[in-house]
Backbone as a chain_set.jsonl record, in Angstrom:
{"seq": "XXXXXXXXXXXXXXXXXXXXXXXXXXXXXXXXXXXXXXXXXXXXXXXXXXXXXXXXXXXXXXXXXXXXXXXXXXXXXXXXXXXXX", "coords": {"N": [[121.89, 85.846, 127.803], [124.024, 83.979, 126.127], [125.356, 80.827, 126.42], [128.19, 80.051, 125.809], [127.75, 78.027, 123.893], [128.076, 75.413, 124.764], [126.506, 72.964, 126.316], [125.903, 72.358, 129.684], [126.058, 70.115, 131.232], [123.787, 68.699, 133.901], [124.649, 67.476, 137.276], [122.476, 64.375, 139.066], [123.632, 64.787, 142.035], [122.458, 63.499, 144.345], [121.177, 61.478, 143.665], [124.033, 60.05, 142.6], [125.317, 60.166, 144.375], [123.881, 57.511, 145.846], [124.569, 55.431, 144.744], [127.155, 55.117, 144.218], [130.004, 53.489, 145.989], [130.901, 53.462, 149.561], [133.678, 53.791, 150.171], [134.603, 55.139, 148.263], [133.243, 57.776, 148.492], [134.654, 60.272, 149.435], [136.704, 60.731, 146.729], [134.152, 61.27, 145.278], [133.345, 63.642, 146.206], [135.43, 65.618, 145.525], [135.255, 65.18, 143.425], [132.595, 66.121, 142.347], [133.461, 69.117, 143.315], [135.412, 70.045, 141.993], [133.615, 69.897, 139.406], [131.885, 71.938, 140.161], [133.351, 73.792, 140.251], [134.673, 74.462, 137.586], [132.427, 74.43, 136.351], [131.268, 77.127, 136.783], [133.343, 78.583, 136.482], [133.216, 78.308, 133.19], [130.768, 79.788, 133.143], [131.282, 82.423, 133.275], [133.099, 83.534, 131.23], [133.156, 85.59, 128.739], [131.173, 85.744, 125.939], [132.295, 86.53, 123.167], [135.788, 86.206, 122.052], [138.013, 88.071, 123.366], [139.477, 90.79, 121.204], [142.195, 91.461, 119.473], [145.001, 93.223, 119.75], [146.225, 94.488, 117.254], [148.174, 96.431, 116.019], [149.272, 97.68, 118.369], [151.332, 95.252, 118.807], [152.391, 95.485, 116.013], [153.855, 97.561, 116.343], [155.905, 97.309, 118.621], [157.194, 94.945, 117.698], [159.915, 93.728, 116.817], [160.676, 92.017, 114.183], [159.926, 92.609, 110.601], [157.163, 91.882, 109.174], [156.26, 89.171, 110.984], [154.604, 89.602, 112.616], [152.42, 90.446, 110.661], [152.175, 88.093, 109.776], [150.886, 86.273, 112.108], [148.914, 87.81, 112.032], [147.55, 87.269, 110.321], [147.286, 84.284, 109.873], [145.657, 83.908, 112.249], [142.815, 85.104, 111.789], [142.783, 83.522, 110.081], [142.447, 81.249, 111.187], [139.641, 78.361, 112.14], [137.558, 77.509, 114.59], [135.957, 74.479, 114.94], [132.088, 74.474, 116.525], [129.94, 72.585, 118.196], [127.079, 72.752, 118.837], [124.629, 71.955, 121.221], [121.369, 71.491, 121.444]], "CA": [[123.277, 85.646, 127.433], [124.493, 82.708, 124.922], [126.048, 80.005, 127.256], [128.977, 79.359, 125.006], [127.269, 76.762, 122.827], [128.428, 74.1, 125.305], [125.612, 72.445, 127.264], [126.423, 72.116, 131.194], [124.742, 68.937, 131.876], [123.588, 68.448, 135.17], [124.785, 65.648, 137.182], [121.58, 64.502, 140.0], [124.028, 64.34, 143.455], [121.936, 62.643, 145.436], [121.062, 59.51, 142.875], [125.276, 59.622, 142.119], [125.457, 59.598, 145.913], [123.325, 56.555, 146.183], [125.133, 54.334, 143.799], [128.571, 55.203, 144.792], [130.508, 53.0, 147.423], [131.591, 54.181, 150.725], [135.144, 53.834, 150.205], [134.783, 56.096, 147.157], [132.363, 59.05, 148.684], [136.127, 61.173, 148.984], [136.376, 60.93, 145.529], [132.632, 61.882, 144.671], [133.052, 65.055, 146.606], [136.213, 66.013, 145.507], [135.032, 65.855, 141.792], [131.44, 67.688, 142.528], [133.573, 70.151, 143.675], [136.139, 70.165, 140.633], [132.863, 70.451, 138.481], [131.269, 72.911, 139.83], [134.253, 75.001, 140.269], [134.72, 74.152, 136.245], [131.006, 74.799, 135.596], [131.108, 78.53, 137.328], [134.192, 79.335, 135.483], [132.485, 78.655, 131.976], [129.858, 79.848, 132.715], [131.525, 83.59, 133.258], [133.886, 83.593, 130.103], [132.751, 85.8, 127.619], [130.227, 85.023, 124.564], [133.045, 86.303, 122.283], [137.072, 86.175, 122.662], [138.798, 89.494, 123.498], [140.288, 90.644, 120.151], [143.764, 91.2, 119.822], [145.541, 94.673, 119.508], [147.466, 94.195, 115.982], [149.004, 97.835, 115.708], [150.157, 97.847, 119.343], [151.947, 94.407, 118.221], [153.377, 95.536, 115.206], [154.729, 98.991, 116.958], [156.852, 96.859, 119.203], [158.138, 93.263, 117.263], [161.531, 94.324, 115.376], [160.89, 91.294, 112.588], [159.007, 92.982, 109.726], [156.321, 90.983, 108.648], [156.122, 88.279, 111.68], [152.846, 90.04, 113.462], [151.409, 90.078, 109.611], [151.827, 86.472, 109.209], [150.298, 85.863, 112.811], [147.556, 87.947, 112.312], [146.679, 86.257, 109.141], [147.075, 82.635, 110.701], [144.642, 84.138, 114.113], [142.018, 85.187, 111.426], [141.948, 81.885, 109.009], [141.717, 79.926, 112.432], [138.432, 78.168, 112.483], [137.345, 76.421, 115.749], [134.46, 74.369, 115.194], [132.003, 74.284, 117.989], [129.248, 71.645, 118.324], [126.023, 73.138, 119.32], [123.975, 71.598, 121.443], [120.196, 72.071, 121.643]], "C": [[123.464, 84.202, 126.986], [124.905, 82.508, 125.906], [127.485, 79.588, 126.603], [128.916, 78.229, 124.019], [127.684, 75.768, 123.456], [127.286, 73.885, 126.054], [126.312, 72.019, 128.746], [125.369, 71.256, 131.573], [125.171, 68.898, 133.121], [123.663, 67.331, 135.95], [123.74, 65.536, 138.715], [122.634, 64.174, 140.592], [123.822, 63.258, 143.978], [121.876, 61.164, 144.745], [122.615, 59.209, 142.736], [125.496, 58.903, 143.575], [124.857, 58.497, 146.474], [124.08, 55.556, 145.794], [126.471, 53.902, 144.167], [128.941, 54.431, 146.224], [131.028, 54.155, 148.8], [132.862, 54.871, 150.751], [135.597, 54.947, 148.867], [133.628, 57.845, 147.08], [133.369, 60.363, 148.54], [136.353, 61.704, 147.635], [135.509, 61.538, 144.686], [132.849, 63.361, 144.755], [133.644, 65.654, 145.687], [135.685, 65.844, 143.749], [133.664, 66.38, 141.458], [132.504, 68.779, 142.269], [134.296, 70.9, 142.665], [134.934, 70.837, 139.476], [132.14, 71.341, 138.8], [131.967, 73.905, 139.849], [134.457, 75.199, 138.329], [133.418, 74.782, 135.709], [130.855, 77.024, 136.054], [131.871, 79.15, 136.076], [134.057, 79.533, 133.716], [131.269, 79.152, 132.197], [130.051, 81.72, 132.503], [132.839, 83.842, 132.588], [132.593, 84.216, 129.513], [132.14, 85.354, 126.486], [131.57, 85.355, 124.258], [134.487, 86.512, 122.845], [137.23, 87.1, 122.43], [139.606, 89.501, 121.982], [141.233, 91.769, 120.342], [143.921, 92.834, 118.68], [146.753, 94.469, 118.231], [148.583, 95.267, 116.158], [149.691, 97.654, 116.931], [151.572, 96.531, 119.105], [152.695, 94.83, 117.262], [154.269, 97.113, 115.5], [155.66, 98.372, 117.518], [157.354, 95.998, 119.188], [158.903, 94.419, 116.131], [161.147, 93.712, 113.975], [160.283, 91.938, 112.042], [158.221, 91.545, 109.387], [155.553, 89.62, 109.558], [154.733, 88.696, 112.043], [151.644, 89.959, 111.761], [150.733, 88.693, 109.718], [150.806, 85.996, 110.808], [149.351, 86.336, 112.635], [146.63, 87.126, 111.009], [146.349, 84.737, 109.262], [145.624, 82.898, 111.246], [143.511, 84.091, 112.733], [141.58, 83.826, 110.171], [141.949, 81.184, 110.163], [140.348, 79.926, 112.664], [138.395, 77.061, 113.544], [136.49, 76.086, 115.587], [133.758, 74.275, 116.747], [130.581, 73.072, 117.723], [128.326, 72.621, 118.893], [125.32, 72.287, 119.565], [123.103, 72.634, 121.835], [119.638, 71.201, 123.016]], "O": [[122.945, 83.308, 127.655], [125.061, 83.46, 126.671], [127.892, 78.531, 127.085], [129.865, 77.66, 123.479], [127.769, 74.823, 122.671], [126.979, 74.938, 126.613], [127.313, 71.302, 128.725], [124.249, 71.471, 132.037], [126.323, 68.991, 133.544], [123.038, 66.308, 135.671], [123.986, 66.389, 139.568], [123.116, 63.177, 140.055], [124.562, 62.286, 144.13], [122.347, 60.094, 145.131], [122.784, 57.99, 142.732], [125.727, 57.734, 143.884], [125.169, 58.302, 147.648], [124.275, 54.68, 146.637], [126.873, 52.757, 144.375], [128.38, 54.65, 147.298], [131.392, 55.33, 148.785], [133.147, 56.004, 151.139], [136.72, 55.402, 148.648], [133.378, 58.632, 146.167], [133.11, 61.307, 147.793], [136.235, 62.9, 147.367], [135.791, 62.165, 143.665], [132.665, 64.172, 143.847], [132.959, 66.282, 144.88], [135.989, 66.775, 143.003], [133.502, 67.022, 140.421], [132.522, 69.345, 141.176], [134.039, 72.072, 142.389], [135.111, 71.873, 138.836], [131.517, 71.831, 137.858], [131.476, 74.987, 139.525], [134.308, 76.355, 137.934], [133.396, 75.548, 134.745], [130.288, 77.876, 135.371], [131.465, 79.827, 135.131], [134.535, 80.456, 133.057], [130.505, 78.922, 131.26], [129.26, 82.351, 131.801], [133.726, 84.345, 133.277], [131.443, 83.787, 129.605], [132.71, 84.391, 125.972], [132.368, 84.669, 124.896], [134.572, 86.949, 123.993], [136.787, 87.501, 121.354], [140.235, 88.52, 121.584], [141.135, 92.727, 121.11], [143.415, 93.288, 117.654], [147.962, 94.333, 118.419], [149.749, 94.964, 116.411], [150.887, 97.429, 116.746], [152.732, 96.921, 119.24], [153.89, 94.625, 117.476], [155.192, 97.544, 114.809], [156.715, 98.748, 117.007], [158.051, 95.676, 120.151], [158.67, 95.281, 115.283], [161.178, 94.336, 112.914], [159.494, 92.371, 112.881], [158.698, 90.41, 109.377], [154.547, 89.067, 109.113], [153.777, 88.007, 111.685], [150.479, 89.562, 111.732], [149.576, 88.273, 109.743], [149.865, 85.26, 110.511], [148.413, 85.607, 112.958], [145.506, 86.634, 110.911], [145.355, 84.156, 108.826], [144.621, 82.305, 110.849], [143.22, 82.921, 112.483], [140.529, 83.428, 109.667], [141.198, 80.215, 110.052], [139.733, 80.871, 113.158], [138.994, 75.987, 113.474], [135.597, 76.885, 115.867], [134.363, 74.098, 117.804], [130.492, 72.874, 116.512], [128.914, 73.475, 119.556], [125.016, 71.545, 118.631], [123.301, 73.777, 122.25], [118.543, 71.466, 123.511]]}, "num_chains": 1, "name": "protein.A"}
């Protein structure tokens, strides 16, 4: 399974934990814990994005034409992505 084309660099703990002051070990943890809660959650997102139910959309918006113009926006949107190797 593709990783999302983002690289999840690895940060060594123990050498961060060496370097780091005392008075700032609180801190250390508390953003391990941020990243690996961050790193889990990309890592179980979908390769591709859920695509989007047009017809059920244009069955139930009153404006004529509004769900056109969005779906024509959604599909010229390009996100680049950076691939790392």
């Amino acid at each position: 399974m593709v990783r999302h084309k983002l690289a999840l660099k690895a940060i060594d703990q123990l050498a961060f934990g060496e370097i780091i002051p005392r008075n700032h070990k609180v801190t250390a943890n508390s953003l391990k814990s941020w990243n690996e809660t961050l790193s889990s959650e990309l890592v179980a997102l979908p390769d591709n994005p859920l695509s989007v139910d047009w017809a059920s959309y244009k069955a139930n918006v009153a404006k004529a034409g509004l769900v056109d113009d969005f779906e024509k926006r959604m599909n010229a949107l390009k996100v680049p992505v950076k691939i790392l190797a």
